[in-house]
C-alpha positions as CSV (number, residue, x, y, z in Angstrom):
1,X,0.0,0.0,0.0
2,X,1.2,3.4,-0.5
3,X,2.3,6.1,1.6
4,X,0.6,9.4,2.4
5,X,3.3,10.9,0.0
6,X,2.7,8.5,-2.8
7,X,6.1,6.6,-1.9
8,X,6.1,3.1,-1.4
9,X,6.1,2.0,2.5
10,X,9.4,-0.1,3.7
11,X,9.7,-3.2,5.9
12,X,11.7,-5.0,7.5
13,X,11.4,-7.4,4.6
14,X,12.2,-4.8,1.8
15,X,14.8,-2.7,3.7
16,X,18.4,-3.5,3.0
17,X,19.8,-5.5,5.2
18,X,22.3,-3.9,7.8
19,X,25.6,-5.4,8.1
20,X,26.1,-7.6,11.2
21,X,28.0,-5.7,14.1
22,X,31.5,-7.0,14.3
23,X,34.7,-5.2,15.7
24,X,36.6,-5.3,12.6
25,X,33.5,-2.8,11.4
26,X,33.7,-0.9,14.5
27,X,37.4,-0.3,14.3
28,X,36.7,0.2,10.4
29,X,34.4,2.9,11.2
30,X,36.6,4.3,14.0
31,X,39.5,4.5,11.3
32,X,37.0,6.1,8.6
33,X,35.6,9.0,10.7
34,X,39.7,9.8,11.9
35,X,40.3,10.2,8.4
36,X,37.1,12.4,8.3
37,X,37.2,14.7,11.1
38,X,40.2,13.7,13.0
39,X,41.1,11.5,16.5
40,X,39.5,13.9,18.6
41,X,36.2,14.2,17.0
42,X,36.4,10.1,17.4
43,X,33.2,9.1,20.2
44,X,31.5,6.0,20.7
45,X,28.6,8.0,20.4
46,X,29.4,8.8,16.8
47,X,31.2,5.7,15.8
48,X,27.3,3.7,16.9
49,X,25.8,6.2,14.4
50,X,27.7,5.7,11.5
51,X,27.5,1.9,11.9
52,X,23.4,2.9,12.5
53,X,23.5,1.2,16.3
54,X,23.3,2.2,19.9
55,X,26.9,3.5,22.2
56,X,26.0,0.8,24.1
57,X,26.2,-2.1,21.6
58,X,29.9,-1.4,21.0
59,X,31.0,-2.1,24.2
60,X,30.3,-5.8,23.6
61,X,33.2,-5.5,21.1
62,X,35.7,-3.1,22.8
63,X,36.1,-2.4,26.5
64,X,36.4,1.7,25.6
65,X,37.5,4.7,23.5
66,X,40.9,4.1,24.4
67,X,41.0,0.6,23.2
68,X,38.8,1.3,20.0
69,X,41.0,4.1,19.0
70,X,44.6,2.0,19.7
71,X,42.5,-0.7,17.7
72,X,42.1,2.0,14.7
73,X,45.8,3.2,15.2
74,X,46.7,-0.2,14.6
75,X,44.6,-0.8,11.3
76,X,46.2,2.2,10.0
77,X,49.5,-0.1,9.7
78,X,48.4,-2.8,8.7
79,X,48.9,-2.2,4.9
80,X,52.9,-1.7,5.5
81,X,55.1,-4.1,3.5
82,X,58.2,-5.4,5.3
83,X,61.0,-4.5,3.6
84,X,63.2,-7.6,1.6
85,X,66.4,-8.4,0.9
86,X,66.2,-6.9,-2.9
87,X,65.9,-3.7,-0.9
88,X,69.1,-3.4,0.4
89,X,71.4,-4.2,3.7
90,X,70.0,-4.1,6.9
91,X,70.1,-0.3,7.4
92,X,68.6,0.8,3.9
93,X,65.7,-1.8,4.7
94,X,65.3,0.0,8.3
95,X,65.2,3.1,6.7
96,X,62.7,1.9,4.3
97,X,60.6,0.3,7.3
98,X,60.3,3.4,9.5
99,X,59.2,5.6,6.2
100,X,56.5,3.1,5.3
101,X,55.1,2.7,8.7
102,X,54.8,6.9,8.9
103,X,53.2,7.1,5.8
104,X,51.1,4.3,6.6
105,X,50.0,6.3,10.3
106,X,50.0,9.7,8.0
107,X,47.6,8.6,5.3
108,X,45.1,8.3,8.4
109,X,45.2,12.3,9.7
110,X,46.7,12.2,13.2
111,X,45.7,8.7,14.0
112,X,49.4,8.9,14.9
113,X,49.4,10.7,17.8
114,X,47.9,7.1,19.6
115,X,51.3,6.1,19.2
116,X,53.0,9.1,21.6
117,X,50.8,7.9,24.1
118,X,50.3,4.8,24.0
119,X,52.8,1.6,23.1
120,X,51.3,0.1,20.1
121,X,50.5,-3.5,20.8
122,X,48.4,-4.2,17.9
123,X,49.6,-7.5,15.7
124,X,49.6,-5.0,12.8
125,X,52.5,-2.6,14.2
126,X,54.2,-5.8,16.7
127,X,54.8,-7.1,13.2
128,X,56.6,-3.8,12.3
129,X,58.2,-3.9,15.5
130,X,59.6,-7.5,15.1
131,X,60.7,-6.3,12.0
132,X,62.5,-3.6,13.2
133,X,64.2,-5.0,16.4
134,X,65.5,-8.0,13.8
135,X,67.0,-5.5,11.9
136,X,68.7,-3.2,14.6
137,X,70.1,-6.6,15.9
138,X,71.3,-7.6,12.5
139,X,73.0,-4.4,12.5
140,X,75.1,-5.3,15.4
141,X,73.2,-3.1,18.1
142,X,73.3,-4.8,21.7
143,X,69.8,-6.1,23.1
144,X,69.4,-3.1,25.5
145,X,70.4,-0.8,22.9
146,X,68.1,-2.4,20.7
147,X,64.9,-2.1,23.2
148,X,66.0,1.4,23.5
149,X,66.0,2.2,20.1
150,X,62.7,0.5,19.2
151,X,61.1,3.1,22.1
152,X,63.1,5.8,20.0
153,X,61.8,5.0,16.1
154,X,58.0,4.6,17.3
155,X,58.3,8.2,18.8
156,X,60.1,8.7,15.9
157,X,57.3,7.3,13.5
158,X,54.6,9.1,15.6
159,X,55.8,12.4,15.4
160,X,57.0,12.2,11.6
161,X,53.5,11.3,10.7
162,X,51.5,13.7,12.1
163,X,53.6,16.3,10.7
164,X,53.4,14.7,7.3
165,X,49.5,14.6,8.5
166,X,49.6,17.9,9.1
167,X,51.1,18.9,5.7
168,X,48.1,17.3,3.9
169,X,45.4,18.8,6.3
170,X,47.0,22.0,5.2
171,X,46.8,21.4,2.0
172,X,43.4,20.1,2.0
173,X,41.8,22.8,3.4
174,X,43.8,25.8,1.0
175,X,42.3,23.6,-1.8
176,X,38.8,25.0,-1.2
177,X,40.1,28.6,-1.9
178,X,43.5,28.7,-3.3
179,X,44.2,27.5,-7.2
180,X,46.1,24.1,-7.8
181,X,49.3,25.3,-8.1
182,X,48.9,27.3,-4.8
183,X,48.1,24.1,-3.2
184,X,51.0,21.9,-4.5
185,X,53.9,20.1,-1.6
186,X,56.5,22.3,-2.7
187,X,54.3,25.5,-3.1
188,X,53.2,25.1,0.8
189,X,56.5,24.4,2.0
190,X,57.7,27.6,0.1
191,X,54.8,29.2,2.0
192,X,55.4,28.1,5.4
193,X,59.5,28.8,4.7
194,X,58.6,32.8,4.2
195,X,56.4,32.9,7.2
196,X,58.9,31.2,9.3
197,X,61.7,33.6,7.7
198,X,59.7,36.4,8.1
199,X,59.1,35.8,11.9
200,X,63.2,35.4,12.5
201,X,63.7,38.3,10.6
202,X,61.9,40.5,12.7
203,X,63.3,39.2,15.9
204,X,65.5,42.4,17.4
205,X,69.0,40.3,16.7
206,X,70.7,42.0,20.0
207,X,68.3,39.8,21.8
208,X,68.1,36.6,19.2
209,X,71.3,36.3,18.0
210,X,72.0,33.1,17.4
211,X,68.1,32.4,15.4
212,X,69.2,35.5,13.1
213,X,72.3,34.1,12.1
214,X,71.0,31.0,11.6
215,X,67.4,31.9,10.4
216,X,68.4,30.9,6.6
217,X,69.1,27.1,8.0
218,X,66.6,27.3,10.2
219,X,63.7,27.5,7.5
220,X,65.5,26.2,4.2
221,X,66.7,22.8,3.4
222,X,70.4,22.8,4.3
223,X,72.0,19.1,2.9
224,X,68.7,17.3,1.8
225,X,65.5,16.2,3.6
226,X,65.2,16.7,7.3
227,X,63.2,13.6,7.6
228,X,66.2,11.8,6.3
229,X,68.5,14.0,8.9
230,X,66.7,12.9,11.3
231,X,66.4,9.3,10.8
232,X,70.2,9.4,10.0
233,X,71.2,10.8,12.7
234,X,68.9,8.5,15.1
235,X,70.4,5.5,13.5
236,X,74.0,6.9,14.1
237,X,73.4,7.5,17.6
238,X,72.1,4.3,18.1
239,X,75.1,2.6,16.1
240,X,77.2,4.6,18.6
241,X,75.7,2.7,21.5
242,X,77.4,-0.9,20.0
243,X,79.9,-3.0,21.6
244,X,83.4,-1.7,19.8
């Protein structure tokens, strides 16, 4: 029969069916509105209503927020590739393992910040981390140095991808009124470049000395990548740390 409106009534029997309540969906969902609106905007509340349920039903799946959104952190890895022997010695392939697993945390807005406050115990990122620890340990670097530096490269990865996170929000939202070239990697890091430069520059240098001689280094570029400075230097240090 009809509606009022001259639109077929629905039923139970001619509704779509909704998909069964799981926690893969609920962590699935978690992950989706973090890519959406970001972790803080993540509640049960609205997690329920974009899987069309009740707060209440999730909690048969995960014991709170907390755990749901160390749940998502840990999805947001799970894509990584290990690195292989084709892709060099055991550094190179270290490298290439700590780069992945930001990008993999930065694709998912700051889903990465989880990871400075929590220790990621997720099979997704303990694979990383097995990875990672075999490697340092291939490289020579004592068991305590190793444990060490494992606590060092996950605040490492954390940090790295909410600033590459960051980058792409940026760029997101100057999108919606800037032109496409405006809006390109380089073009924003040009951008934020001139506003750091100009903020050193009209520090009084009798009182910042040292940033106004510096201030060209301190917004450019100098020897490559910072990312890859960083790293570098991490790795260094923690090569230092080995038995002579």
């Amino acid at each position: 029969m009809p509606s009022p409106r001259g639109h077929p009534r629905t039923s139970p029997r001619t509704s779509p069916a909704k998909a069964p309540l799981s926690r893969d969906a609920i962590v699935a969902a978690a992950l989706a509105l973090v890519d959406e609106l970001g972790c803080d905007a993540v509640s049960m509340r609205r997690v329920s209503q974009a899987l069309d349920t009740g707060p209440a039903s999730l909690y048969v799946y995960v014991h709170d927020r907390r755990q749901l959104m160390a749940l998502a952190h840990d999805l947001a890895v799970a894509g990584v590739e290990l690195p292989t022997e084709a892709d060099g010695d055991w550094r190179a392939r270290l490298e290439l393992l700590v780069n992945r697993a930001v990008a993999g945390l930065a694709a998912h807005d700051d889903i990465g910040s989880v990871g400075l406050t929590e220790v990621p115990t997720g099979p997704h990122f303990l694979r990383l981390t097995e990875e990672l620890l075999r490697l340092l340990r291939a490289g020579g670097i004592g068991d305590a140095a190793c444990a060490l530096a494992a606590d060092l490269l996950g605040q490492y990865i954390a940090s790295s991808a909410l600033e590459e996170a960051a980058r792409t929000r940026a760029q997101r939202e100057l999108q919606r009124s800037a032109g496409p070239e405006q809006t390109t990697a380089a073009a924003l890091s040009e951008a934020a470049s001139a506003h750091l430069d100009a903020v050193y520059r009209s520090l009084p240098a009798e009182r910042y000395p040292t940033i106004s001689a510096l201030a060209p280094l301190l917004t450019g570029e100098p020897g490559g990548s910072r990312a890859e400075w960083k790293l570098r230097v991490i790795i260094d240090g923690v090569l230092a740390q080995a038995p002579a």
